[in-house]
N, CA, C, O and CB atoms as a CASP TS submission, in Angstrom:
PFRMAT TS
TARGET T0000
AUTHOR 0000-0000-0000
METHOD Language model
MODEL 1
PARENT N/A
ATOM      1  N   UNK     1       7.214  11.045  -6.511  1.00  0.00           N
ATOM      2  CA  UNK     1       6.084  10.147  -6.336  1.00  0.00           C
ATOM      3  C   UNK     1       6.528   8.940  -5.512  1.00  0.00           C
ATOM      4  O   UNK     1       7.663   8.489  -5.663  1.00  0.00           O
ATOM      5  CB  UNK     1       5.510   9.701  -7.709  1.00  0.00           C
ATOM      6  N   UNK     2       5.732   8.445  -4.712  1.00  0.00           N
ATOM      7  CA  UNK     2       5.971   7.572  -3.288  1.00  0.00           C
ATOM      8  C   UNK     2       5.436   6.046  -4.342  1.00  0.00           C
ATOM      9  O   UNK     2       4.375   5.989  -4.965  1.00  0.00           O
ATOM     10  CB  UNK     2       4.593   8.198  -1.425  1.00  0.00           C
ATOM     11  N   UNK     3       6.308   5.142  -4.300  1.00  0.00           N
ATOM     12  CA  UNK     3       6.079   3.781  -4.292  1.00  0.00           C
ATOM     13  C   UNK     3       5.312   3.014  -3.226  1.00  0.00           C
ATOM     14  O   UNK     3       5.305   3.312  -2.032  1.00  0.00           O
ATOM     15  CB  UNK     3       7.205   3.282  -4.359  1.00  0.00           C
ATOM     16  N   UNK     4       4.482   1.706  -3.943  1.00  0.00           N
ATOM     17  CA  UNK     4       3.913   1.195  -2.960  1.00  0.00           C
ATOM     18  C   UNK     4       5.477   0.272  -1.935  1.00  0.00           C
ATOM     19  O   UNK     4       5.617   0.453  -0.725  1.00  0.00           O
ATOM     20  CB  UNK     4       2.521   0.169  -3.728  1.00  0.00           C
ATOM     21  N   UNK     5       6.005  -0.230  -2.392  1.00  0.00           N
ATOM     22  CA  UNK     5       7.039  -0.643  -1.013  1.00  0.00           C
ATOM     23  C   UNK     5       7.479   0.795  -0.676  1.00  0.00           C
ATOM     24  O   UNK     5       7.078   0.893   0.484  1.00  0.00           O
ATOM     25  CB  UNK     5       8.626  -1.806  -1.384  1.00  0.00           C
ATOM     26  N   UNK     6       7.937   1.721  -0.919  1.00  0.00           N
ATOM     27  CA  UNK     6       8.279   3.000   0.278  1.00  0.00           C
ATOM     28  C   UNK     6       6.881   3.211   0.960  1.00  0.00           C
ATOM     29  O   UNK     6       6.894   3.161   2.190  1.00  0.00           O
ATOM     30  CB  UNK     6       8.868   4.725  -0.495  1.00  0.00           C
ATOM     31  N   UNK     7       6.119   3.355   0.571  1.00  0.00           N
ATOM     32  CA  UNK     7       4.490   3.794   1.319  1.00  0.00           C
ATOM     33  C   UNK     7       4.795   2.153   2.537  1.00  0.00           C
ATOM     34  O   UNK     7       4.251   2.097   3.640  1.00  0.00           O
ATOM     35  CB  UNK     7       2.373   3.641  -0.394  1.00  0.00           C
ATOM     36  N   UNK     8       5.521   1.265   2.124  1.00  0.00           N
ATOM     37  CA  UNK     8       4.755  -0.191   2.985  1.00  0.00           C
ATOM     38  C   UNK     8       6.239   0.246   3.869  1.00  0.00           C
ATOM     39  O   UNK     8       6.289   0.745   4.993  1.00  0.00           O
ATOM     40  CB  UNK     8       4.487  -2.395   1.932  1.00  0.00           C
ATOM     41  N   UNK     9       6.786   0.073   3.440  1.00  0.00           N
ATOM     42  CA  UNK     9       8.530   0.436   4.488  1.00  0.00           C
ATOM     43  C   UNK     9       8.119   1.146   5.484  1.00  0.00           C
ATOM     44  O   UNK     9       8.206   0.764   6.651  1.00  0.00           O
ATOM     45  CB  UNK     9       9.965   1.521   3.736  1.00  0.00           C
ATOM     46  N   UNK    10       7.429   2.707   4.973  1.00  0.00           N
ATOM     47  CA  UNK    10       7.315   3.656   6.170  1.00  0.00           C
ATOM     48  C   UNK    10       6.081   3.233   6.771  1.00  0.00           C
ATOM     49  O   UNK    10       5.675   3.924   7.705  1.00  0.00           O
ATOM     50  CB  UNK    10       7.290   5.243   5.814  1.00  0.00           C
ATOM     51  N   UNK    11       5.626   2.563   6.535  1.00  0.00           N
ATOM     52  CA  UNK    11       4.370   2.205   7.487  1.00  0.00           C
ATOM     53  C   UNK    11       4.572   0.787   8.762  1.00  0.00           C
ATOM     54  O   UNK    11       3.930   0.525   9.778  1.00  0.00           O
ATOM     55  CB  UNK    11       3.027   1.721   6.258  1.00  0.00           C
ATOM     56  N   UNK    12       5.566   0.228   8.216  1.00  0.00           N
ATOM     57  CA  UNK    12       6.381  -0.416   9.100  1.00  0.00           C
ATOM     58  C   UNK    12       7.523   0.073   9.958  1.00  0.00           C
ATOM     59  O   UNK    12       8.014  -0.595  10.869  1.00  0.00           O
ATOM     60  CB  UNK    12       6.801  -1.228   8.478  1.00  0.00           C
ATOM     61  N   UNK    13       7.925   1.320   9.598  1.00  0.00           N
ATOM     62  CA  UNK    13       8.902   2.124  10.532  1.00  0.00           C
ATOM     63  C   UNK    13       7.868   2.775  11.054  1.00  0.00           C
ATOM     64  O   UNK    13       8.271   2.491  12.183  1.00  0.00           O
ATOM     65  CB  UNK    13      10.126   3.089   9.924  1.00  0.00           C
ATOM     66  N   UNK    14       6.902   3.388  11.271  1.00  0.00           N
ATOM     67  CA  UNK    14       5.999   3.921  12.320  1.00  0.00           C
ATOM     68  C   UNK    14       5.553   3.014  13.415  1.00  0.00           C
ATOM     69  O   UNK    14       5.624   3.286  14.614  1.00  0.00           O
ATOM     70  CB  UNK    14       4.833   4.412  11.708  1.00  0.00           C
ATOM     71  N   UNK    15       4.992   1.687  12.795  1.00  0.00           N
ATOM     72  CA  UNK    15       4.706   0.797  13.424  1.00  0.00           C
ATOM     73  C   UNK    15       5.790   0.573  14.374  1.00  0.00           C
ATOM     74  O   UNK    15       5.490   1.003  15.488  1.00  0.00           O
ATOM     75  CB  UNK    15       4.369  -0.143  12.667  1.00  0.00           C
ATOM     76  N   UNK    16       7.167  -0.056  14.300  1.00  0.00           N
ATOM     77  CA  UNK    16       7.999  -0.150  15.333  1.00  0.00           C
ATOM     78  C   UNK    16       8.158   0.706  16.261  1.00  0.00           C
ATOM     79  O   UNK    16       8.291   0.303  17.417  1.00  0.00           O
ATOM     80  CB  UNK    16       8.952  -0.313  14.995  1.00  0.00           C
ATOM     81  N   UNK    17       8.180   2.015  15.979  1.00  0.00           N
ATOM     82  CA  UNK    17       8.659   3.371  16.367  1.00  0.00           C
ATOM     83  C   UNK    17       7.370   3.707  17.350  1.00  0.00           C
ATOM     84  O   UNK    17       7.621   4.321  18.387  1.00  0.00           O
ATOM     85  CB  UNK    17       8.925   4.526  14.943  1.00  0.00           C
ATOM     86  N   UNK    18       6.222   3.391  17.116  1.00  0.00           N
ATOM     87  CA  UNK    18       5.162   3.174  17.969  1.00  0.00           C
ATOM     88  C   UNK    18       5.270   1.983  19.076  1.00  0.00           C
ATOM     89  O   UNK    18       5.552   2.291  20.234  1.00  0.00           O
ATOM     90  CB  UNK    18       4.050   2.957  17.106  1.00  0.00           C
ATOM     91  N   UNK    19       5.094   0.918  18.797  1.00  0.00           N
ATOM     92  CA  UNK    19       5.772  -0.154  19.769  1.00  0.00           C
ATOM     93  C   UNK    19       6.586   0.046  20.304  1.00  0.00           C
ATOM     94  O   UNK    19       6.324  -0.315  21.451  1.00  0.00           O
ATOM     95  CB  UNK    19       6.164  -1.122  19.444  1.00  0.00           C
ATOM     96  N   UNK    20       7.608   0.458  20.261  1.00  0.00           N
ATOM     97  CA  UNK    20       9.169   0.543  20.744  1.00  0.00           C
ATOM     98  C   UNK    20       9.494   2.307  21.381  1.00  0.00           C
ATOM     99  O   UNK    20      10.430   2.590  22.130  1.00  0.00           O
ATOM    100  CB  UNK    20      10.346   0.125  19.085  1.00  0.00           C
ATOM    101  N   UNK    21       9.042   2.739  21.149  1.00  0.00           N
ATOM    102  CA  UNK    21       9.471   4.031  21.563  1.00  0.00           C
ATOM    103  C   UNK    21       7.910   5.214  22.465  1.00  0.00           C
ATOM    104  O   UNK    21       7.799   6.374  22.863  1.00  0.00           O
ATOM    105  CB  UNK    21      10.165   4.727  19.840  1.00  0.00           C
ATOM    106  N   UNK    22       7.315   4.371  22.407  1.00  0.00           N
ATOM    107  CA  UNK    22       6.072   5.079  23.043  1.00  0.00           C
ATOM    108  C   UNK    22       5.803   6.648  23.234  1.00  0.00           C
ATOM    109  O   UNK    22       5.646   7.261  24.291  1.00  0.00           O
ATOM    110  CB  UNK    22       6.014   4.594  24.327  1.00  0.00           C
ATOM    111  N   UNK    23       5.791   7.177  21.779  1.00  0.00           N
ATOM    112  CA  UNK    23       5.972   8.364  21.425  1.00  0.00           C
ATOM    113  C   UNK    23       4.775   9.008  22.605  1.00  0.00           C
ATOM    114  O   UNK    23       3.927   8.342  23.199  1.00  0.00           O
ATOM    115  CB  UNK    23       5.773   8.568  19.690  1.00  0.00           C
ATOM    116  N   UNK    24       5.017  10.482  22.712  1.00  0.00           N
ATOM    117  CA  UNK    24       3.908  11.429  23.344  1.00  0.00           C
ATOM    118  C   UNK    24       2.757  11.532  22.485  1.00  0.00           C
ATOM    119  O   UNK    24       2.665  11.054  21.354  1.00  0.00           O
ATOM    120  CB  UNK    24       4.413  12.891  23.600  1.00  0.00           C
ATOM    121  N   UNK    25       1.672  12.357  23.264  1.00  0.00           N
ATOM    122  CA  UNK    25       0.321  12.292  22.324  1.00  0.00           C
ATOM    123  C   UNK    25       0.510  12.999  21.332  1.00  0.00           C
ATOM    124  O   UNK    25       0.172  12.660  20.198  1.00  0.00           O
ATOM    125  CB  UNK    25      -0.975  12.756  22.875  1.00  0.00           C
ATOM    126  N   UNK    26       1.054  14.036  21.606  1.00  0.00           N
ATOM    127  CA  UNK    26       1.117  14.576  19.976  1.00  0.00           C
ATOM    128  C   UNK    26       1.951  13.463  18.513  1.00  0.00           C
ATOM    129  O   UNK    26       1.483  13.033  17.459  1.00  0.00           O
ATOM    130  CB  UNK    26       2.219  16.222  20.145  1.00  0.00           C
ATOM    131  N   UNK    27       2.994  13.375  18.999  1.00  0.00           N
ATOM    132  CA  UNK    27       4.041  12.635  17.835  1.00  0.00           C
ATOM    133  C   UNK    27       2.915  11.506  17.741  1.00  0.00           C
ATOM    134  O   UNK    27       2.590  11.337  16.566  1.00  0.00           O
ATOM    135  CB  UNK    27       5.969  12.004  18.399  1.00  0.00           C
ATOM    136  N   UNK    28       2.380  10.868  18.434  1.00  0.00           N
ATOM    137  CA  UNK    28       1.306   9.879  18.357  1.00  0.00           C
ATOM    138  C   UNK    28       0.382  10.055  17.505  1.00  0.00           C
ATOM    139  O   UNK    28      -0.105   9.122  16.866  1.00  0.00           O
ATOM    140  CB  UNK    28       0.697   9.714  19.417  1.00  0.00           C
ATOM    141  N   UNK    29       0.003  11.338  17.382  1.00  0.00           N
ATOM    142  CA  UNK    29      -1.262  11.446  16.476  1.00  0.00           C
ATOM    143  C   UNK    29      -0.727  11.892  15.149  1.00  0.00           C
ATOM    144  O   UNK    29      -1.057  11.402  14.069  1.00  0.00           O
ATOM    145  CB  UNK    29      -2.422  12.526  17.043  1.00  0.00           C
ATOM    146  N   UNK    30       0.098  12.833  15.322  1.00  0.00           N
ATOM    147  CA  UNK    30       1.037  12.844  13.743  1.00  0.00           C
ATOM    148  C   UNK    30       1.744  12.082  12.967  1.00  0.00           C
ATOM    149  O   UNK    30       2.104  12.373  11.827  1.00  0.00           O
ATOM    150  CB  UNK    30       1.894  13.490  13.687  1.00  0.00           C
ATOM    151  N   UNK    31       2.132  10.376  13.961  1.00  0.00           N
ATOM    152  CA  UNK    31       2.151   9.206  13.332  1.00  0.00           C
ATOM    153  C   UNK    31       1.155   8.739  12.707  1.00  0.00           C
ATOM    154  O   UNK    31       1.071   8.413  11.523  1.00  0.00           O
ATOM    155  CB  UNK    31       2.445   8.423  13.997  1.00  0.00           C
ATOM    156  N   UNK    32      -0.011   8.695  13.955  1.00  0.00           N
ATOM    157  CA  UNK    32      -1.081   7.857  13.033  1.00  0.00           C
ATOM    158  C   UNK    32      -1.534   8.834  12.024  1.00  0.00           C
ATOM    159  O   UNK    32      -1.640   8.223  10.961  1.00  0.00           O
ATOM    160  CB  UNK    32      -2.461   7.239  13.885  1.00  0.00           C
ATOM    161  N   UNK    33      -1.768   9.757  11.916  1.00  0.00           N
ATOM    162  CA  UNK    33      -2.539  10.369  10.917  1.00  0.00           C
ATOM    163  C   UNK    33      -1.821  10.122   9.002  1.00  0.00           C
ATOM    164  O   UNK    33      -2.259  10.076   7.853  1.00  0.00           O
ATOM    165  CB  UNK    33      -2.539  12.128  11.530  1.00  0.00           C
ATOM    166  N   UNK    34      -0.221  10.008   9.895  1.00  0.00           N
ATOM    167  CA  UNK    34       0.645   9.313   8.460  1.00  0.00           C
ATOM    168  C   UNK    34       0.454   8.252   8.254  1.00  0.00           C
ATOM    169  O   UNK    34       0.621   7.828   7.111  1.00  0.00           O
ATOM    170  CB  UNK    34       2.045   9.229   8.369  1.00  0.00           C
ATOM    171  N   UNK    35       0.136   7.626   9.027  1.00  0.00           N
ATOM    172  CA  UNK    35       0.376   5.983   8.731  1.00  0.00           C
ATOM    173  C   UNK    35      -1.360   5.684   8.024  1.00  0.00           C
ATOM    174  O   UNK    35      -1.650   4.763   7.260  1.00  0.00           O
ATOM    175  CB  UNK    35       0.826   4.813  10.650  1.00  0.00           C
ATOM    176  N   UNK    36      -2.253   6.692   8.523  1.00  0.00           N
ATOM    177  CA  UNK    36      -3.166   6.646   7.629  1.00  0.00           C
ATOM    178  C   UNK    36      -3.275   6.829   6.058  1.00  0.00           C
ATOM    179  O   UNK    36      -3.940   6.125   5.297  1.00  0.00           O
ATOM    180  CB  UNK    36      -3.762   7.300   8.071  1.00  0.00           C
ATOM    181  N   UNK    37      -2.680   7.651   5.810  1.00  0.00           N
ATOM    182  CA  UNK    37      -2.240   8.339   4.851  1.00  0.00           C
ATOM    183  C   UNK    37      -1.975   7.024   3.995  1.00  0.00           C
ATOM    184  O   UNK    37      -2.658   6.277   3.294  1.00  0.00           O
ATOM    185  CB  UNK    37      -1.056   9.370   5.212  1.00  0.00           C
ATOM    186  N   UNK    38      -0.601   7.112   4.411  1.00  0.00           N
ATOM    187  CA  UNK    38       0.126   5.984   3.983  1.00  0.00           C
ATOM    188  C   UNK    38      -0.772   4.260   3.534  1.00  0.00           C
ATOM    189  O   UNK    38      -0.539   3.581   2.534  1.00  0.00           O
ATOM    190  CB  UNK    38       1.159   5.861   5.302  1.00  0.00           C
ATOM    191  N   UNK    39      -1.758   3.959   4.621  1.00  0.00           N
ATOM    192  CA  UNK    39      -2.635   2.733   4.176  1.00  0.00           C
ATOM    193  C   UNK    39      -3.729   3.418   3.350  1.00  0.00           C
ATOM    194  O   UNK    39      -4.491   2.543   2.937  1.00  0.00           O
ATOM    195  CB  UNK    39      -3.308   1.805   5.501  1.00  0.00           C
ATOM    196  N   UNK    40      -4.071   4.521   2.987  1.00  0.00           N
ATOM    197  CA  UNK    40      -5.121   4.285   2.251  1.00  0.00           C
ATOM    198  C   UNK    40      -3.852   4.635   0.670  1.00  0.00           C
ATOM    199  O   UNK    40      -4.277   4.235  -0.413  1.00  0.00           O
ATOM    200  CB  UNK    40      -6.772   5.473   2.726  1.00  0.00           C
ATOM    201  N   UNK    41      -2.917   5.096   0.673  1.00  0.00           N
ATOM    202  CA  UNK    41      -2.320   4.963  -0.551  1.00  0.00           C
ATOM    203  C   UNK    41      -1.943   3.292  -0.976  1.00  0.00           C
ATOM    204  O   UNK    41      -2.042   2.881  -2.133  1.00  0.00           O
ATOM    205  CB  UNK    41      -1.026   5.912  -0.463  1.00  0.00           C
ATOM    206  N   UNK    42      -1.510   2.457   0.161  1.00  0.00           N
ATOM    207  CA  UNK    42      -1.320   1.503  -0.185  1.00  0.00           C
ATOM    208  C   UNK    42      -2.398   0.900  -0.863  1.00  0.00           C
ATOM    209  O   UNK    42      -2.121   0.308  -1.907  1.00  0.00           O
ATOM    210  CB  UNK    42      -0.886   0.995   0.652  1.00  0.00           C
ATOM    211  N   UNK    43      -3.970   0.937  -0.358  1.00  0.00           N
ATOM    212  CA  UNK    43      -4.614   0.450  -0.767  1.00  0.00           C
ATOM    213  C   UNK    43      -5.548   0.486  -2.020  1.00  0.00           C
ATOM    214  O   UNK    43      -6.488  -0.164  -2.479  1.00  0.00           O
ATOM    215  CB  UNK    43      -4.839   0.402  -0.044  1.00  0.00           C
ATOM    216  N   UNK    44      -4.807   1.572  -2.328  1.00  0.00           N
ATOM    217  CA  UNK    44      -5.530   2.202  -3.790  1.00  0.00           C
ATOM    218  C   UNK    44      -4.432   1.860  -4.848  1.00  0.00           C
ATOM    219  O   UNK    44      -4.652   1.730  -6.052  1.00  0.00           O
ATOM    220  CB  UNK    44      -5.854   4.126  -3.788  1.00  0.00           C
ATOM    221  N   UNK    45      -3.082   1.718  -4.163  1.00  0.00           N
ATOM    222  CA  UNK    45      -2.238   1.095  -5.055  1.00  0.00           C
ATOM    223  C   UNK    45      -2.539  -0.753  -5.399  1.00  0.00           C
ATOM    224  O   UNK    45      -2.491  -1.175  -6.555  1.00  0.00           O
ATOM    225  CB  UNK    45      -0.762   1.415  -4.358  1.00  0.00           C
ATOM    226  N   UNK    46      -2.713  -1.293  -4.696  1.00  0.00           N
ATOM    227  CA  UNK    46      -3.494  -2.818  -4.694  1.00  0.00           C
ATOM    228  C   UNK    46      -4.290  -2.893  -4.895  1.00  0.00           C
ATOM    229  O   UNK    46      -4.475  -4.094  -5.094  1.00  0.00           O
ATOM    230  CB  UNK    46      -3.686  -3.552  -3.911  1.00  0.00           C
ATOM    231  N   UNK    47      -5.866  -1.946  -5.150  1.00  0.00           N
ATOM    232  CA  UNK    47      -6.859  -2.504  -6.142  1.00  0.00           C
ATOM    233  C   UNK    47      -6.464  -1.440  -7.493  1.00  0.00           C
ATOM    234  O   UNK    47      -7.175  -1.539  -8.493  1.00  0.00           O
ATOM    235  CB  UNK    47      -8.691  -2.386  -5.489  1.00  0.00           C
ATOM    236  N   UNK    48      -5.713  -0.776  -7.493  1.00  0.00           N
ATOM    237  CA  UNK    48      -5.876  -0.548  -8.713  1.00  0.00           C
ATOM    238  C   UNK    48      -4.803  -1.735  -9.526  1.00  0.00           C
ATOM    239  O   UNK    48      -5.003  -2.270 -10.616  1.00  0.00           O
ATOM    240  CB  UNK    48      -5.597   1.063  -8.935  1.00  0.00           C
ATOM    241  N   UNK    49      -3.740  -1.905  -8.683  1.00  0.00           N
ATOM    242  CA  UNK    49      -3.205  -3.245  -9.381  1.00  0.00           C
ATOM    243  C   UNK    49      -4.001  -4.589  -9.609  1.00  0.00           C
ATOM    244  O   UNK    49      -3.802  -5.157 -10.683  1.00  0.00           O
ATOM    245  CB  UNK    49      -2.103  -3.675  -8.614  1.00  0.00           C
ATOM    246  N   UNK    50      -4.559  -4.948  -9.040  1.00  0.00           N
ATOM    247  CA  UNK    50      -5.477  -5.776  -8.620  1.00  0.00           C
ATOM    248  C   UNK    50      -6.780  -5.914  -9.899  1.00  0.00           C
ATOM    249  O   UNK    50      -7.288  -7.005 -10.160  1.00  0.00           O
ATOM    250  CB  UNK    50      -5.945  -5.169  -7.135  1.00  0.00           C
ATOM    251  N   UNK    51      -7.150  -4.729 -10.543  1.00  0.00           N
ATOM    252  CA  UNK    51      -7.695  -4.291 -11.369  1.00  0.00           C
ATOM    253  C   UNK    51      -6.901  -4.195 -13.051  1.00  0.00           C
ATOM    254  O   UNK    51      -7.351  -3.883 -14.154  1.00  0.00           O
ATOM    255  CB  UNK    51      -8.052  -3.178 -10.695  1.00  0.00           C
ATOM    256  N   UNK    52      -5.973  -4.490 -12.726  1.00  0.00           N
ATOM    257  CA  UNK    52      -5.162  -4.168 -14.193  1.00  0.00           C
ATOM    258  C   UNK    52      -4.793  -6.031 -14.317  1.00  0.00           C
ATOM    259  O   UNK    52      -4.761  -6.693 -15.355  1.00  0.00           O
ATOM    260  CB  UNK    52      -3.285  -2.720 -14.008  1.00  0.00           C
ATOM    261  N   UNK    53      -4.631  -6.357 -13.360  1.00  0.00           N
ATOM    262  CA  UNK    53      -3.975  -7.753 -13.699  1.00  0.00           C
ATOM    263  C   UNK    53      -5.463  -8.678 -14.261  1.00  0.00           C
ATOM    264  O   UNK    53      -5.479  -9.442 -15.226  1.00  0.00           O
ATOM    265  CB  UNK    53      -3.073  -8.554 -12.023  1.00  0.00           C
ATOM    266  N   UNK    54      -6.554  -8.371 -13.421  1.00  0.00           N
ATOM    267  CA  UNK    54      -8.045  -8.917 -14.219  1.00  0.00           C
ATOM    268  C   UNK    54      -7.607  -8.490 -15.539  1.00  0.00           C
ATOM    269  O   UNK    54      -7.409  -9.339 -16.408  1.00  0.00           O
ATOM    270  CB  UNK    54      -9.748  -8.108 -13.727  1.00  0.00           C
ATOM    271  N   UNK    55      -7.469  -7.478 -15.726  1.00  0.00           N
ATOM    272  CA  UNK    55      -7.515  -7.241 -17.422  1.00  0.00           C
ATOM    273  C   UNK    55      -6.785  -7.603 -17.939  1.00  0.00           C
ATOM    274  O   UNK    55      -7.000  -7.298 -19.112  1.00  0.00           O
ATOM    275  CB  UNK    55      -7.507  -6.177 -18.015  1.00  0.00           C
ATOM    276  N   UNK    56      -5.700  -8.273 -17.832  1.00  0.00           N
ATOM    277  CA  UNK    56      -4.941  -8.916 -18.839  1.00  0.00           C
ATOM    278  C   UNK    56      -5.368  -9.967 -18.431  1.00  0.00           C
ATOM    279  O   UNK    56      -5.497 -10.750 -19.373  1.00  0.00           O
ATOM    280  CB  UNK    56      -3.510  -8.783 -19.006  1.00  0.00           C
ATOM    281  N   UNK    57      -5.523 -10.193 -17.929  1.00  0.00           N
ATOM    282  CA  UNK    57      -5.838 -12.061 -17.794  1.00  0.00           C
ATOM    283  C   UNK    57      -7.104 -12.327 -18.661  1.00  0.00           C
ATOM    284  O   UNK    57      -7.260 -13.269 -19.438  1.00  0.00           O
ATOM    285  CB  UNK    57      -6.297 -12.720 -15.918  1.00  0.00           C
ATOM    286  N   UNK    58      -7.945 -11.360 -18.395  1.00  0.00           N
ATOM    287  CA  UNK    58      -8.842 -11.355 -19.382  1.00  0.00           C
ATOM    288  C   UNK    58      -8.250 -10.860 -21.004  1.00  0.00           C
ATOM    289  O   UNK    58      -8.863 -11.389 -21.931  1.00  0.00           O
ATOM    290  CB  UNK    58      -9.952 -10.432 -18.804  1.00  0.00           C
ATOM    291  N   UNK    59      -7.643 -10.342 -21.212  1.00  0.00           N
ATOM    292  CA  UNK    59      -7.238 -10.566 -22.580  1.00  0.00           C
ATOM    293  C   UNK    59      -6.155 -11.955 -22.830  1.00  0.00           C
ATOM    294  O   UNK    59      -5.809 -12.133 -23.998  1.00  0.00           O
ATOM    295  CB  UNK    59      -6.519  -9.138 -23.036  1.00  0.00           C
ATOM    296  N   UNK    60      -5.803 -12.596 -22.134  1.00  0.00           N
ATOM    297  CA  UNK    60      -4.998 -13.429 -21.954  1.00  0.00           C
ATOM    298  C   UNK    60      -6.074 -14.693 -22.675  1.00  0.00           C
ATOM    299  O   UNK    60      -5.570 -15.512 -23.443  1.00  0.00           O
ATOM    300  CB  UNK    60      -4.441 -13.445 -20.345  1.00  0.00           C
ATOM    301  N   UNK    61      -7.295 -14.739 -22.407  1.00  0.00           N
ATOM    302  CA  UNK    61      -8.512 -15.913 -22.180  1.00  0.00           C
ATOM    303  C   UNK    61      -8.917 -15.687 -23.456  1.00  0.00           C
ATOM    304  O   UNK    61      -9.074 -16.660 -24.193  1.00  0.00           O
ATOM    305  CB  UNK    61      -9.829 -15.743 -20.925  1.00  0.00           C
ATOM    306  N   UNK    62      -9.176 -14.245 -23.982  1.00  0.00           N
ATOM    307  CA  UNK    62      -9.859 -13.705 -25.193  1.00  0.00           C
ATOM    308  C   UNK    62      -8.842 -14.092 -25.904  1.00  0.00           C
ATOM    309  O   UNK    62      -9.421 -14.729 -26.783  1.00  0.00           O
ATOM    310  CB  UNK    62     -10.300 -12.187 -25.330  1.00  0.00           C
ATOM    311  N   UNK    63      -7.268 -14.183 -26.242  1.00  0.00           N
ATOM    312  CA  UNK    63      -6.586 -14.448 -27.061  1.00  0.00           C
ATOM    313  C   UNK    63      -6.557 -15.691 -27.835  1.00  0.00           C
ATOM    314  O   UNK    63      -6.588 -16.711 -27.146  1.00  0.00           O
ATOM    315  CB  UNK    63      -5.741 -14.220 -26.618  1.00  0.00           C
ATOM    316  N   UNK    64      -6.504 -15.849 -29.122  1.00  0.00           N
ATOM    317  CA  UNK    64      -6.776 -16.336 -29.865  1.00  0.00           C
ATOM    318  C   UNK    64      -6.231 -17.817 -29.563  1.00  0.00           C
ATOM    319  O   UNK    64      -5.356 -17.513 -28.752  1.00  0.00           O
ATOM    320  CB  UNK    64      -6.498 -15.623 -30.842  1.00  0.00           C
ATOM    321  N   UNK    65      -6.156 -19.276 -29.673  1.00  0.00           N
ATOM    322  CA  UNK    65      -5.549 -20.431 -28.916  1.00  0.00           C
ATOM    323  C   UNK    65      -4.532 -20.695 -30.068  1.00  0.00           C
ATOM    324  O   UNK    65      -5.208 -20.281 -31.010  1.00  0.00           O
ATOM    325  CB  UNK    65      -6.645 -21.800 -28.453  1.00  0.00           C
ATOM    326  N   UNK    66      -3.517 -21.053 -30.545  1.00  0.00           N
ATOM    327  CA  UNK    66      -2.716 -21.747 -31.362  1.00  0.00           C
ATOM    328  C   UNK    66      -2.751 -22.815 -30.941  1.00  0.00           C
ATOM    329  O   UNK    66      -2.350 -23.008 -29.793  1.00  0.00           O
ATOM    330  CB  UNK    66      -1.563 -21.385 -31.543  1.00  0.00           C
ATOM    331  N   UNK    67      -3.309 -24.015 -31.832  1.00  0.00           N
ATOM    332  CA  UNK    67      -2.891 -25.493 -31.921  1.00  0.00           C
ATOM    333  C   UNK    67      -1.779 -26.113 -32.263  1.00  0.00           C
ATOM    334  O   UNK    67      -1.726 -27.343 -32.242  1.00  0.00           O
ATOM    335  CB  UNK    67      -3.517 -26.023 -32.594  1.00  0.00           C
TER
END
C-alpha cells in the first residue's frame, strides 16, 4: 500500500523528469496518466484526513471541561 508522501515524492519525480528531460509522446502520456493517478490518491488521502481530524476536534469540544 502506497503512502501519501510516496504518492507526493513520485509525483514530484515525474514532475522534474517532465521539465528536465522532455520525455517523447508516449512516455509523456504514461507519465501523466500516473501522475494522475497519483493526485487523485493524494487527494482522497487529504480529505479523508481532513475529515477525521473534524472529528476529533469535535469530540475534543464535546469533552467534558475540568475546572
Amino acid at each position: 500500500m502506497q503512502t501519501y508522501k510516496e504518492a507526493s515524492e513520485r509525483l514530484e519525480q515525474i514532475v522534474r523528469r517532465i521539465e528536465q528531460e522532455s520525455p517523447d509522446v508516449d512516455e509523456l502520456t504514461k507519465l501523466v496518466a500516473e501522475a494522475v493517478k497519483l493526485s487523485k490518491f493524494c487527494t482522497e488521502k487529504l480529505t479523508k484526513a481532513d475529515k477525521q481530524l473534524e472529528e476529533l476536534i469535535a469530540q475534543l469540544d464535546e469533552a467534558p471541561k475540568e475546572l
